[in-house]
TORPATI-283187 format. One record per residue (C-alpha): x, y, z. Coordinates in steps of 0.25 Angstrom, whole numbers, padded with zeros to 4 digits, always signed. Example, Ala and Ser with C-alpha at 12.3 -4.5 7.8 and 13.67 -1.06 7.14 Angstrom:
residues 2
+0049-0018+0031+0055-0004+0029
END
This chain:
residues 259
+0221+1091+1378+0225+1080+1387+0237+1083+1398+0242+1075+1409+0243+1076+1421+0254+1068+1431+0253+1066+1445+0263+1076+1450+0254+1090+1442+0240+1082+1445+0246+1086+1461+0249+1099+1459+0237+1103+1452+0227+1094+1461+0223+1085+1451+0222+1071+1447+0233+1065+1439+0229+1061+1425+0225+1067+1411+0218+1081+1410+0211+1087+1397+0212+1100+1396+0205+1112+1394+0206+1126+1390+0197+1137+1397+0205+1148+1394+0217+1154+1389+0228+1148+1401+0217+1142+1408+0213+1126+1407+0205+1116+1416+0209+1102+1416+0199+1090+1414+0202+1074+1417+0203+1068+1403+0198+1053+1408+0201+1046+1422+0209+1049+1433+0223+1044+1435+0225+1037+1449+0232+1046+1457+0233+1036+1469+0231+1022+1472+0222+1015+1464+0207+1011+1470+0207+0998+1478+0196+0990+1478+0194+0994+1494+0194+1008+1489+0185+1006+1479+0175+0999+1486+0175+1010+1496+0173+1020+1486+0159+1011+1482+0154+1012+1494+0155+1027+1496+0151+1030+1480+0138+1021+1486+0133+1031+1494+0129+1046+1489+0137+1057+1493+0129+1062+1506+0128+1048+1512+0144+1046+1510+0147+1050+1523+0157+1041+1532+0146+1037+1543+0138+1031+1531+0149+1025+1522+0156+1019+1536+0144+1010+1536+0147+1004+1523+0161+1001+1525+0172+0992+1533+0183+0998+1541+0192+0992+1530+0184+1002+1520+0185+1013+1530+0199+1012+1527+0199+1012+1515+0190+1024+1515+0200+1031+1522+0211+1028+1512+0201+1035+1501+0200+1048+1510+0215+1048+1510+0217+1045+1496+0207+1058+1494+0198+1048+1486+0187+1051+1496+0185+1063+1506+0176+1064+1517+0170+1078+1516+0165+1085+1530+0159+1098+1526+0144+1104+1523+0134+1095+1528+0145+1084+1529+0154+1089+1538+0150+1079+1551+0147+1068+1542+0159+1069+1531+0153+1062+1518+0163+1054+1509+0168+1061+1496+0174+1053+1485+0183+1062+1475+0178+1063+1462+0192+1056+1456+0190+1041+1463+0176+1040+1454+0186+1036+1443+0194+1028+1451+0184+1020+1456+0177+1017+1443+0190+1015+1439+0192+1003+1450+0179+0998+1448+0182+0995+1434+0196+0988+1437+0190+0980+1448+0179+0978+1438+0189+0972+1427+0198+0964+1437+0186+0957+1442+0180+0953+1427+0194+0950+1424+0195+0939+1438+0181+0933+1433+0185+0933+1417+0174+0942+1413+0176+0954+1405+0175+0966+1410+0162+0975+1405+0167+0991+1401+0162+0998+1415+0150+1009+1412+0153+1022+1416+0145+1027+1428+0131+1036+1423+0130+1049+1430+0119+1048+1440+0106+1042+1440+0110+1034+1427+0117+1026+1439+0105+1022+1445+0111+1033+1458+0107+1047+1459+0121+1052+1462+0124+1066+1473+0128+1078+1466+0143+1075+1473+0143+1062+1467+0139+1065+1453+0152+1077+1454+0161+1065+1460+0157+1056+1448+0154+1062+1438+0159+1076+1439+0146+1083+1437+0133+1086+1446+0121+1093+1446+0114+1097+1459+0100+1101+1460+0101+1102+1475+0110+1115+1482+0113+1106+1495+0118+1096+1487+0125+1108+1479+0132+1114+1492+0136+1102+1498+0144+1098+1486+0148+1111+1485+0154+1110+1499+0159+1097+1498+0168+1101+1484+0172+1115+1490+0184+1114+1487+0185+1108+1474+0175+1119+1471+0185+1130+1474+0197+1123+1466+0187+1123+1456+0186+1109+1453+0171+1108+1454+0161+1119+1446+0147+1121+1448+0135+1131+1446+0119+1132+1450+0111+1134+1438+0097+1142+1439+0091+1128+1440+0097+1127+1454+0107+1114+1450+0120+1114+1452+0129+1110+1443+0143+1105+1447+0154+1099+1440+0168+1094+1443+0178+1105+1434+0185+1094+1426+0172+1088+1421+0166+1101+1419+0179+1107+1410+0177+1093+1402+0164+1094+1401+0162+1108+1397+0173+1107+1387+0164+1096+1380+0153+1105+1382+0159+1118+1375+0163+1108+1362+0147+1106+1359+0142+1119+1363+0154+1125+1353+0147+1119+1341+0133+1122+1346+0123+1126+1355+0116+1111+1363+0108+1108+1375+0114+1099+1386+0107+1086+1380+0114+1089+1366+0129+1091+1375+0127+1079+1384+0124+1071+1373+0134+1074+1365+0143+1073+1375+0138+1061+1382+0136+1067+1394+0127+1067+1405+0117+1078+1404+0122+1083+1419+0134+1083+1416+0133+1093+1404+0124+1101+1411+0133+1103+1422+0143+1108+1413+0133+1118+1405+0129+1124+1418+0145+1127+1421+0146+1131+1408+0137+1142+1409+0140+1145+1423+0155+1148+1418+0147+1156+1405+0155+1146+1395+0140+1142+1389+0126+1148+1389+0111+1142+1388+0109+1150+1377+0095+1143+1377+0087+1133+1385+0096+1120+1385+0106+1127+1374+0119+1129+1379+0129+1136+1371+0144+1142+1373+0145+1158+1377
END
């Protein structure tokens, strides 16, 4: 089921404006999911903004701090920058092993505005030129992207991230603290030592999808992804959440099934 949720609620709940599927966990409990793409609460990206946004999304999430990014940019674009910080599109973070440097952090709802942009400034330049305008491809997780992306930027894009590495693991765990508390973001180390984390709206959706399949019968995380069309990670994530929170069990090697 599909509600709707206008500006005035979306503030007193702390949320973004716009369509919400929703889901029942429990009787009187549900979670919300976003349907599609998000409303734009504020003003639309301009072409200054999105052009700064480029240039951070450029560098990988450690390098993004100010005395790097100040390199690559005017005075005009410092500006600007500082109209996203206010805007809340992008915080500078000072804690854990940032806290002298500050690194630049781009909330995970401008991802869509940007594409969004791209593809509308993409369509009015075709349209100036008389050429028409190719459908846009939607962005490959990862290393299909010719990028190996950070575990904060895979969480930021793409909802979902696996990290091999506990540094990695804490310092994203300190940089989303507080999003982490208002439970926002769920994650869980597996005996293999990877951590698994996911934003709580993909990993309702997701899981949802998940709990369809394994309801019919018992299948691997190949058989899921696939029919799914999913990325391997991302159902992986969500298995592992799902076991954490007891809702599915590896009932044997690479077999998942409901409890």
């Amino acid at each position: 089921m599909l509600i709707s949720v206008e500006k005035e609620l979306a503030g007193k709940l702390g949320i973004e404006e716009g369509e919400y599927e929703v889901h029942k966990l429990a009787e009187g409990v549900i979670a919300l999911s976003f349907s599609g793409e998000l409303k734009k609460t504020g003003s639309p990206l301009s072409a200054e903004e999105l052009s700064v946004l480029k240039k951070l999304t450029a560098f990988r999430f450690e390098s993004r701090i100010p005395f790097n990014v100040n390199k690559t940019i005017t005075e005009q674009e410092k500006k600007v920058l500082e109209g996203l910080i206010k805007k809340e599109f992008v915080e500078l973070y000072k804690g854990g092993k940032y806290a002298k440097t500050g690194v630049y952090n781009i909330s995970k709802n401008v991802y869509p505005l940007i594409r969004e942009a791209s593809e509308h400034m993409s369509q009015a330049q075709a349209t100036a030129q008389g050429q028409p305008q190719q459908a846009q491809a939607k962005p490959a997780p990862a290393q299909a992207q010719g990028k190996k992306l950070s575990g904060m930027e895979m969480l930021q894009k793409f909802g979902y991230a696996v990290i091999e590495n506990e540094m990695e693991a804490r310092e994203i765990s300190s940089i989303l603290e507080k999003h982490i508390r208002a439970g926002e973001y769920l994650g869980v180390r597996a005996f293999n030592k990877k951590f698994y984390i996911a934003e709580k709206g993909f990993y309702v959706s997701l899981s949802e999808k998940i709990r369809r399949i394994l309801a019919k019968k018992e299948a691997n995380v190949e058989q899921i992804c696939t029919e799914l069309k999913a990325p391997e990670d991302a159902c992986t994530v969500a298995l592992r959440l799902m076991n954490n929170d007891s809702e599915v069990i590896e009932k044997k090697r690479g077999m998942y099934g409901l409890v």
